[in-house]
C-alpha positions as CSV (number, residue, x, y, z in Angstrom):
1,X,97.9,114.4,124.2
2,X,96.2,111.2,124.6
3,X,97.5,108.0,123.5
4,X,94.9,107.1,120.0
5,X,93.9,103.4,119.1
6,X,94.3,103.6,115.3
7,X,92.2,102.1,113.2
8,X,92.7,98.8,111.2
9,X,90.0,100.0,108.1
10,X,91.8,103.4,107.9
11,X,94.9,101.7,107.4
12,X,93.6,99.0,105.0
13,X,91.5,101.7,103.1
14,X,95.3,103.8,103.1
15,X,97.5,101.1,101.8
16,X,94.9,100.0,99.2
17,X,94.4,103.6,98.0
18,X,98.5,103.9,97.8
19,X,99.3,100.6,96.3
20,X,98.0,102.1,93.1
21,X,99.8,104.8,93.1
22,X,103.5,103.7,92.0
23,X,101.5,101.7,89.0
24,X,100.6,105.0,87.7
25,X,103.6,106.6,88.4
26,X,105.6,104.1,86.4
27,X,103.1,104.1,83.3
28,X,103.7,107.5,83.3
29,X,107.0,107.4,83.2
30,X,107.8,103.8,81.1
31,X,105.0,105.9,78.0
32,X,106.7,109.5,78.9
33,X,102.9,110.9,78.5
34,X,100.1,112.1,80.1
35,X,97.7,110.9,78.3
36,X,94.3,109.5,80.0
37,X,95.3,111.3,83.3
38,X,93.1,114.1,84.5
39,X,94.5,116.7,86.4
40,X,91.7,117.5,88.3
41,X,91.3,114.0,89.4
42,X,94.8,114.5,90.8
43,X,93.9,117.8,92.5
44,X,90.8,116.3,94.2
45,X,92.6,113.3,95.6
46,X,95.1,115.7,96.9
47,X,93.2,117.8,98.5
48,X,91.6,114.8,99.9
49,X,94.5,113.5,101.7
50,X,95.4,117.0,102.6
51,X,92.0,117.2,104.8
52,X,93.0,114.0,106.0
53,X,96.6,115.0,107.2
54,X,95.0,118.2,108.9
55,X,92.1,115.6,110.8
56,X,94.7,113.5,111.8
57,X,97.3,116.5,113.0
58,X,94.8,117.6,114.8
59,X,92.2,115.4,116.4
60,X,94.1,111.9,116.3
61,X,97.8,112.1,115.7
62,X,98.9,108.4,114.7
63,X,101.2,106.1,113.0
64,X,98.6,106.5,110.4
65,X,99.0,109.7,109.5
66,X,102.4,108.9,108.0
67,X,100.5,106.7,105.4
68,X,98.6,109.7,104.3
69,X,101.5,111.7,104.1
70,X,102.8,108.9,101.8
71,X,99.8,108.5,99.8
72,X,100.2,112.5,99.5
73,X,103.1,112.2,98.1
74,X,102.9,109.5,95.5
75,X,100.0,111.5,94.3
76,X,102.3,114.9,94.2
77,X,104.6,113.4,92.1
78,X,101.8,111.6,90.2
79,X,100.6,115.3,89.1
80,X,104.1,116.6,88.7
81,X,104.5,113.8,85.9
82,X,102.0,114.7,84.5
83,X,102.5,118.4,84.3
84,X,105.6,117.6,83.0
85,X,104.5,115.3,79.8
86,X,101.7,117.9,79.4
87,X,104.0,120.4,78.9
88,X,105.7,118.3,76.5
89,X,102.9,119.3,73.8
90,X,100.6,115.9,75.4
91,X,96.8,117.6,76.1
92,X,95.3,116.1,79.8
93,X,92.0,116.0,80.4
C-alpha cells in the first residue's frame, strides 16, 4: 500500500465536526432527556461517517481515519443517550 498525503481540510472539517459532539453529549446527560434531539439526525450523521471509514479503509488509509472513527463514536453514544432518555417516557423527534 502506498504511503497517502492526508489532507489538512479533511482533518479541520473532522475535528470541527467532533468538537460538537461532547457538548451534546453532556447536555444530554447534565438535563437526563432527549428532548430536541432527532434520531434520524443521529442515524444520518452515522451513516455518514460510516461511508467515510469504509473510503478511507479502502482507498486512503490514514491517521485520519482514526478521527472518523472518533467522530463515530461520539455520535454512537450521542444516539445511545438518547435512546435511553427516550425510553424514559421523553418523545424524540
Amino acid at each position: 500500500m502506498q504511503p497517502h498525503h492526508f489532507s489538512i481540510f479533511e482533518i479541520i472539517m473532522l475535528v470541527c465536526f467532533g468538537a460538537s459532539w461532547p457538548f451534546s453529549i453532556y447536555k444530554t446527560l447534565h438535563t437526563k432527556t432527549a428532548q430536541g434531539k432527532s434520531l434520524l439526525f443521529l442515524l444520518l450523521v452515522l451513516i455518514g461517517y460510516v461511508g467515510g471509514i469504509i473510503h478511507k479503509l479502502i482507498y486512503s488509509y490514514d491517521v485520519v481515519t482514526y478521527l472518523y472513527v472518533l467522530n463515530f463514536l461520539l455520535v454512537l453514544t450521542d444516539l445511545l443517550l438518547t435512546l435511553r432518555y427516550q425510553r424514559r417516557g421523553e418523545e424524540v423527534v
